[in-house]
MARBAVO-210612 format. One record per atom (N, C-alpha, C): residue number from 1; atom name; y, x, z. Coordinates in steps of 0.02 Angstrom, whole numbers. Layout:
MARBAVO-210612
  seq  atom       y       x       z
  NUM    CA       Y       X       Z
...
//
This chain:
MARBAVO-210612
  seq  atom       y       x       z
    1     N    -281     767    -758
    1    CA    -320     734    -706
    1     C    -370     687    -738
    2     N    -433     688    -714
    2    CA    -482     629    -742
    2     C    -448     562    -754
    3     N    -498     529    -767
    3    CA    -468     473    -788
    3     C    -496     424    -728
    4     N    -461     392    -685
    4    CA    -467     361    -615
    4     C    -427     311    -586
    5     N    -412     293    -546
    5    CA    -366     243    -523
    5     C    -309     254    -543
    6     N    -308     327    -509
    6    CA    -222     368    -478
    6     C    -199     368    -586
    7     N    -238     373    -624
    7    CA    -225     367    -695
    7     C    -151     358    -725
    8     N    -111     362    -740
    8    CA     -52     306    -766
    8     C     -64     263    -817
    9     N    -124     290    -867
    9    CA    -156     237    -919
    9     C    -231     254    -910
   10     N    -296     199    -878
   10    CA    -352     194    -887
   10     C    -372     191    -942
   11     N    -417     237    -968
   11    CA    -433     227   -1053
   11     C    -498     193   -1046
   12     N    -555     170    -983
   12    CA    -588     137    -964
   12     C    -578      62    -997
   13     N    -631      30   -1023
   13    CA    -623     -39   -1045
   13     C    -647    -103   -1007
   14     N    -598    -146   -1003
   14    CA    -557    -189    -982
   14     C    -643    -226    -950
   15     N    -628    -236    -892
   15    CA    -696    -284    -852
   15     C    -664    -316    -787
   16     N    -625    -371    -824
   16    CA    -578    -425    -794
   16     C    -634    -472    -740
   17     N    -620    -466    -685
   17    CA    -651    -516    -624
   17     C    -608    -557    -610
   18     N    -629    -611    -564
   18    CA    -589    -640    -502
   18     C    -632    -638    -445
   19     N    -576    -606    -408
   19    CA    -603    -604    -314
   19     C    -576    -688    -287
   20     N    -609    -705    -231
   20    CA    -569    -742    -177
   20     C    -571    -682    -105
   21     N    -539    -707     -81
   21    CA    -518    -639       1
   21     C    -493    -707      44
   22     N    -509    -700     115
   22    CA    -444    -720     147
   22     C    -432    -673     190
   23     N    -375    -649     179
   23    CA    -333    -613     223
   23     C    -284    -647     268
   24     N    -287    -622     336
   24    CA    -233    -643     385
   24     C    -238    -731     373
   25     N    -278    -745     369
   25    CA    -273    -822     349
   25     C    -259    -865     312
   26     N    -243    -803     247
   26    CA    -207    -840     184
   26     C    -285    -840     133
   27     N    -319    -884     115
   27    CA    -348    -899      44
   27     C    -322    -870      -7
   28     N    -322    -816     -32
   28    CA    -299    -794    -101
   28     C    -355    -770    -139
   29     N    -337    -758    -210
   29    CA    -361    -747    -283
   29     C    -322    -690    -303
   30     N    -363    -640    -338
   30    CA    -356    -579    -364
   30     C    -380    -570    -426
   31     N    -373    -552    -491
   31    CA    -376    -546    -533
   31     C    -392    -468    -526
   32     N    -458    -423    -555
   32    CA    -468    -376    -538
   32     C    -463    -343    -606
   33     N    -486    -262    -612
   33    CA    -515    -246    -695
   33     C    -540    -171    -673
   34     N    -577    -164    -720
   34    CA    -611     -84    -718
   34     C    -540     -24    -724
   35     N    -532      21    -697
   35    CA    -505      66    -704
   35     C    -441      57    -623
   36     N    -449      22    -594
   36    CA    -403       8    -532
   36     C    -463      13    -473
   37     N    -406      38    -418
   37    CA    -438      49    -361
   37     C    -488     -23    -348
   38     N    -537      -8    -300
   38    CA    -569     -67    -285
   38     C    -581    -146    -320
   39     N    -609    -114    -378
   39    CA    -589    -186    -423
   39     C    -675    -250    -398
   40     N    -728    -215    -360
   40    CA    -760    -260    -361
   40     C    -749    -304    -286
   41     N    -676    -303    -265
   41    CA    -652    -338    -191
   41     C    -606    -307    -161
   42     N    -561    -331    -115
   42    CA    -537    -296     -73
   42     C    -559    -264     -25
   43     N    -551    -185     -40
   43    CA    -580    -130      33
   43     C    -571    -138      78
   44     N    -637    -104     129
   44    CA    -637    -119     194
   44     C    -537     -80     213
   45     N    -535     -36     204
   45    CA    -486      -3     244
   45     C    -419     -54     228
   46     N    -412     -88     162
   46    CA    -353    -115     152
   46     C    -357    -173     210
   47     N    -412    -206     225
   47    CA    -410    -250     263
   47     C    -420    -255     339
   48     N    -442    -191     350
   48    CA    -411    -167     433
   48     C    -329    -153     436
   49     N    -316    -118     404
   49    CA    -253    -121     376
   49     C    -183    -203     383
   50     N    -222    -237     345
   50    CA    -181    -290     367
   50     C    -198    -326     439
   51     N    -255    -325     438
   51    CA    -277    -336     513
   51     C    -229    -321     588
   52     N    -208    -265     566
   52    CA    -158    -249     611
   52     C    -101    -248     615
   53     N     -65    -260     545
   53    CA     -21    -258     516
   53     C      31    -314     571
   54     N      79    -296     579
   54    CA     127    -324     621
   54     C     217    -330     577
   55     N     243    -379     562
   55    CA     311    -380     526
   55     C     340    -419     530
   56     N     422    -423     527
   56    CA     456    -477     565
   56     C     463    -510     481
   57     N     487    -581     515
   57    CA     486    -627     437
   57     C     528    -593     367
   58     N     594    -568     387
   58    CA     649    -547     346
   58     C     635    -478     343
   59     N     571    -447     360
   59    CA     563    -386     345
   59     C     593    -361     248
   60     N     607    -305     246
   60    CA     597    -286     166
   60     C     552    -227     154
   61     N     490    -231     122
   61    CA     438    -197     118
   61     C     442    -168      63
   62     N     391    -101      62
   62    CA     362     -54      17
   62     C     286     -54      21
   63     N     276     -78     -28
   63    CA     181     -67     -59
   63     C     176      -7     -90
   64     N     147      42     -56
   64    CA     152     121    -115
   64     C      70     124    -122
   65     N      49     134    -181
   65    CA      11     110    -201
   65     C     -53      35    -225
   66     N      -2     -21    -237
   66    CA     -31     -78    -239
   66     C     -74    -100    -249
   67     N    -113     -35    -316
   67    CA    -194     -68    -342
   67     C    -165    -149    -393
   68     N    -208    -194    -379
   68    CA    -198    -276    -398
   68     C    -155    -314    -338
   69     N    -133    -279    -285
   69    CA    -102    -333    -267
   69     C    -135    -368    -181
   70     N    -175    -332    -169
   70    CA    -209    -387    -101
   70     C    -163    -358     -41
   71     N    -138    -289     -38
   71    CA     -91    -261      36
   71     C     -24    -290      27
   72     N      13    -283     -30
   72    CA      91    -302     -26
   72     C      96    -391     -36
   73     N      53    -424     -75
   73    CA      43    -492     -86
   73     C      39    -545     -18
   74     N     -14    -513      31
   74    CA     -27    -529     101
   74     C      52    -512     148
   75     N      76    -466     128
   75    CA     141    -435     156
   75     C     182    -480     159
   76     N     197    -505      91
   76    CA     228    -554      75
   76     C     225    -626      90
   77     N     176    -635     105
   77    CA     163    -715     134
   77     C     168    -693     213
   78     N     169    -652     250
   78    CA     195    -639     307
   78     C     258    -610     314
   79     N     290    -605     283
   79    CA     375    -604     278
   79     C     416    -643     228
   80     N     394    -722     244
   80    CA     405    -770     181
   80     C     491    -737     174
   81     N     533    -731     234
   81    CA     596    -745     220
   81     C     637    -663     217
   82     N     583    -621     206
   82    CA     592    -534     170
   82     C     570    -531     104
   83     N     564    -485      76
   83    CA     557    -440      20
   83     C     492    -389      -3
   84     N     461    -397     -34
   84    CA     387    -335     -44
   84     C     413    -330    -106
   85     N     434    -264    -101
   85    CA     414    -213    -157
   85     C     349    -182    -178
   86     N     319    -164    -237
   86    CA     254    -146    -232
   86     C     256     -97    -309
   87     N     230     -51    -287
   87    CA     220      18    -323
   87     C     162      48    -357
   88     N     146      67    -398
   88    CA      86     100    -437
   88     C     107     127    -474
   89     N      69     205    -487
   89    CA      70     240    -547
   89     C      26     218    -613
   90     N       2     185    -606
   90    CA     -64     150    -631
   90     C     -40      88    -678
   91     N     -34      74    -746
   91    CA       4      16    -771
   91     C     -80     -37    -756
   92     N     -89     -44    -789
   92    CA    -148     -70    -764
   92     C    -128    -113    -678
   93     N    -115     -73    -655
   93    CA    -150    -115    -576
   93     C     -62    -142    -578
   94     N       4    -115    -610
   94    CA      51    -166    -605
   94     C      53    -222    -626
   95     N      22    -221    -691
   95    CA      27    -280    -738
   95     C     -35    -336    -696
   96     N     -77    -324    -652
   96    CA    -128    -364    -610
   96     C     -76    -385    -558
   97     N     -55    -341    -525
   97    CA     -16    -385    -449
   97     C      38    -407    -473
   98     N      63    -411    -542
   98    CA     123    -476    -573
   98     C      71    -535    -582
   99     N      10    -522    -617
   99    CA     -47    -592    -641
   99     C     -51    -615    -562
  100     N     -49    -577    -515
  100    CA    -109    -605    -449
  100     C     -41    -621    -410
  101     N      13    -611    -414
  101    CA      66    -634    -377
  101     C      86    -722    -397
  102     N     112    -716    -472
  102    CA      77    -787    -505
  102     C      47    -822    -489
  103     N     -32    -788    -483
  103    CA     -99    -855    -469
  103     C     -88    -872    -397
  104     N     -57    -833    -366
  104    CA     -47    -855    -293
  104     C      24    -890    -280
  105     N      74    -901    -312
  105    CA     133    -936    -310
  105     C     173    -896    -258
  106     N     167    -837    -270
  106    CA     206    -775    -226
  106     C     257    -740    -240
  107     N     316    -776    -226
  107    CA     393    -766    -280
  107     C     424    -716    -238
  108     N     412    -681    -194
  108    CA     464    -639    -147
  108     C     443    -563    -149
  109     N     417    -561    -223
  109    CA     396    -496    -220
  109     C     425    -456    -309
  110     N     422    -380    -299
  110    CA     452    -360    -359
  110     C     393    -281    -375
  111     N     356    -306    -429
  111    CA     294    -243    -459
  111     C     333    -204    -491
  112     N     328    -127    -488
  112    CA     364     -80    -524
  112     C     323     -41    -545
  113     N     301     -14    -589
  113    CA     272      48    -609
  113     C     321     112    -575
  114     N     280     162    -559
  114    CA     303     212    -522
  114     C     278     272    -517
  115     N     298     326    -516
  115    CA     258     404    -510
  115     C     284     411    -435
  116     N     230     384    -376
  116    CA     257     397    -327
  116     C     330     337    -318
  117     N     360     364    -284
  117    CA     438     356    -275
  117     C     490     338    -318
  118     N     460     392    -397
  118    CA     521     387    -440
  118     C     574     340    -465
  119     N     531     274    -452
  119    CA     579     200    -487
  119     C     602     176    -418
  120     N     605     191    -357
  120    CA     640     140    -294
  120     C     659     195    -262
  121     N     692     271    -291
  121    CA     718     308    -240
  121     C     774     290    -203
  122     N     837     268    -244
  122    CA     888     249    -228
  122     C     884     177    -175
  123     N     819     149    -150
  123    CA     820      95    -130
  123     C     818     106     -27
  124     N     805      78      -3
  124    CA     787      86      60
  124     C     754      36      96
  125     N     699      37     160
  125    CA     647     -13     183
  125     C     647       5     227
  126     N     640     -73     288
  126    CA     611     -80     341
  126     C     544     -56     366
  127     N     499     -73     313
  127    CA     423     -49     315
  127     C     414     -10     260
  128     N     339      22     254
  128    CA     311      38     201
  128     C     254      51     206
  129     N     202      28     176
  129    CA     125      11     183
  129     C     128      51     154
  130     N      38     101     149
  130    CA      -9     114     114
  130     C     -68     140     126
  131     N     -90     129      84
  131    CA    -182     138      90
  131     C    -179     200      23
  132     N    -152     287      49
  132    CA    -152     322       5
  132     C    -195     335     -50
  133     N    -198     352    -103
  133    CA    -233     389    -144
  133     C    -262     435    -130
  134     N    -323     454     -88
  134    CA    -340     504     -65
  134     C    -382     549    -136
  135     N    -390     517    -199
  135    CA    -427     556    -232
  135     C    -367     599    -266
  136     N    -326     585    -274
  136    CA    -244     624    -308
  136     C    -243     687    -259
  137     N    -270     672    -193
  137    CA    -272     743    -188
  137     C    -235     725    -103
  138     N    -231     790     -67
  138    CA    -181     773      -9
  138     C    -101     814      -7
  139     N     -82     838     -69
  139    CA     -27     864     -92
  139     C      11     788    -115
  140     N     -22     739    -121
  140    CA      11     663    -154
  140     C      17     629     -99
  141     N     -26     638     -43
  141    CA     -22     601      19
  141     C      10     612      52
  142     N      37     688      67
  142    CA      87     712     109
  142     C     159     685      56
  143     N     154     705       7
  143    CA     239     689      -9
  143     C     241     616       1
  144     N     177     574     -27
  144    CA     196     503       9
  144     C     221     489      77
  145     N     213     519     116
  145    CA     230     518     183
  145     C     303     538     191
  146     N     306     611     177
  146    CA     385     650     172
  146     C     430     609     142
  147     N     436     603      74
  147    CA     471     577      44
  147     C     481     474      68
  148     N     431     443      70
  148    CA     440     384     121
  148     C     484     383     183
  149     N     485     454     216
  149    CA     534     458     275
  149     C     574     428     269
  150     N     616     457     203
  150    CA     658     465     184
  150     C     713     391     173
  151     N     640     369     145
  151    CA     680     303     128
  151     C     660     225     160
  152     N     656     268     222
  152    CA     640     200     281
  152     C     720     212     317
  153     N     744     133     348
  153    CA     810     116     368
  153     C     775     158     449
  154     N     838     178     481
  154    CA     851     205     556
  154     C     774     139     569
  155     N     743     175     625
  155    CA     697     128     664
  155     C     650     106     612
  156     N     639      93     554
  156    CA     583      92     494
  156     C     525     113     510
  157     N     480      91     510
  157    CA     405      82     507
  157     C     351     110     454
  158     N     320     171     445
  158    CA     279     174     421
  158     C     196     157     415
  159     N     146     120     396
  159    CA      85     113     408
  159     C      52     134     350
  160     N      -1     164     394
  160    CA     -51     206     331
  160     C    -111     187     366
  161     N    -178     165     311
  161    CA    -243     172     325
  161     C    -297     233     265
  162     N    -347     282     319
  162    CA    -347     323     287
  162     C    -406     326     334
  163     N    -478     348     307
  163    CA    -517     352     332
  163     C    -543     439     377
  164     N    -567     441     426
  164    CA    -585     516     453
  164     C    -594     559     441
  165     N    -658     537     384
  165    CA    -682     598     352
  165     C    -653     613     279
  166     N    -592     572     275
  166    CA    -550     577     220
  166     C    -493     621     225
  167     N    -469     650     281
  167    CA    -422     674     304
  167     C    -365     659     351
  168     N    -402     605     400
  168    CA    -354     566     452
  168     C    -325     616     493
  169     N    -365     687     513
  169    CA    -325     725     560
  169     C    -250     748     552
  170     N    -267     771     494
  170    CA    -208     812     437
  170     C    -163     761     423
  171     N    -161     703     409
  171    CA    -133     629     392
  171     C     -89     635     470
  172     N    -121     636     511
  172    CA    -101     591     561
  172     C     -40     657     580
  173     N     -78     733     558
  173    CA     -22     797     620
  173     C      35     796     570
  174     N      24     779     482
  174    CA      82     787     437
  174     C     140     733     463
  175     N      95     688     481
  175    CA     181     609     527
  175     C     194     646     580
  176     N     155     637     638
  176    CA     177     685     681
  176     C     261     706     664
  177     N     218     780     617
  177    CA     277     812     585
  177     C     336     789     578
  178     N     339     747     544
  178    CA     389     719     487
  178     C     439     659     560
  179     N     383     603     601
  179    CA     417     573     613
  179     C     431     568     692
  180     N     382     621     737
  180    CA     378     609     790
  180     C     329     572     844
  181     N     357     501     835
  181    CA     320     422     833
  181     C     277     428     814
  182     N     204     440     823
  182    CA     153     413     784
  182     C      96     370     836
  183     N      72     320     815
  183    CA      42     269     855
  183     C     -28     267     820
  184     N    -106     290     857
  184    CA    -147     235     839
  184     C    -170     194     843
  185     N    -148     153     801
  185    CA    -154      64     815
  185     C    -239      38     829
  186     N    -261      63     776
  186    CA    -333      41     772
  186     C    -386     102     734
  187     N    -437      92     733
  187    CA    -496     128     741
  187     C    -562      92     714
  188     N    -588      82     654
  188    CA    -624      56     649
  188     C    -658      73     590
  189     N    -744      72     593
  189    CA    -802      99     565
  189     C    -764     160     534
  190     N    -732     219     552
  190    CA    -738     267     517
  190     C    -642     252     502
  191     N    -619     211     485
  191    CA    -537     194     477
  191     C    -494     205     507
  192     N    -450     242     506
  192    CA    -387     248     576
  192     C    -315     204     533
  193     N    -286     162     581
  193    CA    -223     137     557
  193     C    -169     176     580
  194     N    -132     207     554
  194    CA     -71     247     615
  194     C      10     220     585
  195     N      26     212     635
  195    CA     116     182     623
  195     C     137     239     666
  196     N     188     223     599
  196    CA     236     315     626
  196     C     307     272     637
  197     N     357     269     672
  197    CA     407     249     670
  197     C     461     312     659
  198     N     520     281     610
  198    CA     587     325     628
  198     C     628     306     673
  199     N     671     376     692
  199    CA     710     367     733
  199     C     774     314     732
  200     N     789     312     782
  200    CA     851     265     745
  200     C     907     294     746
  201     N     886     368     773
  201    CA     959     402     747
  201     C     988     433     688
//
């Protein structure tokens, strides 16, 4: 595969920023670098995304695909008294959302390097965010979805932001599929948010 976000090692050289964002009302700092998703800010879609984003305090979350840190970090300061897990295949964008969790004094969270799923299979979540990898392809997007089923608790919450002409139809009939529940939350410039819920049986 080229050498790109979805990468597991960017051979791209190192062009370290700092963002400010406020999300959901939190002031935060991001530590960015060349070879990670969206390194000159946080994307529009991640931030419709939280925009709508809804979670109870003691939630325990999944970030699948983290980038640096701005979707599961925000997660986390809205579930002071839960858990964000946060995922990348990408060492690069782990070793940033440990720096940017730091600069933000954001202790309720745990960065894993990951192929997908592979390091938190055995685990299980209330939620699970993501803003897929659509350049990996939609063979990576669907098992993100499938395999996420899997490991959401009875009644578990999936949210995905994924743009139209990116493949929102196919996105939206693969949950469908998988979970039944599928809700669109929001709609915006071109962005669809959809929460899929599981059953609770």
């Amino acid at each position: 595969m080229s050498d790109h976000y979805y990468s597991q090692t960017p051979g791209v050289k190192h062009d370290r920023q700092v963002h400010e964002a406020k999300l959901r009302g939190f002031a935060l700092r991001f530590v960015t670098d060349a070879g990670v998703f969206s390194k000159s800010g946080v994307d529009y879609g991640s931030r419709v995304l939280l925009d709508a984003l809804v979670l109870e305090p003691s939630a325990r979350v999944l970030d699948v695909g983290c980038g640096y840190g701005p979707i599961g970090l925000t997660a986390a300061k809205l579930a002071p008294e839960g858990h964000v897990t946060m995922i990348d295949i990408n060492e690069r964008a782990v070793e940033l959302s440990k720096e940017n969790a730091k600069l933000n004094g954001i202790t309720n969270v745990t960065v894993v390097q990951s192929d997908i799923y592979e390091s938190v299979k055995d685990n299980r979540y209330d939620v699970i965010l993501t803003n897929p990898p659509i350049r990996a392809g939609k063979q990576v997007v669907h098992r993100i979805f499938e395999e996420g089923y899997n490991l959401l608790n009875p009644g578990g919450k999936m949210w995905v932001v994924i743009q139209k002409k990116q493949g929102a139809p196919s996105a939206e009939a693969k949950l469908e599929a998988l979970f039944g529940d599928v809700e669109e939350v929001t709609k915006e410039k071109g962005y669809r948010i959809f929460l899929a819920t599981k059953s609770m049986a």
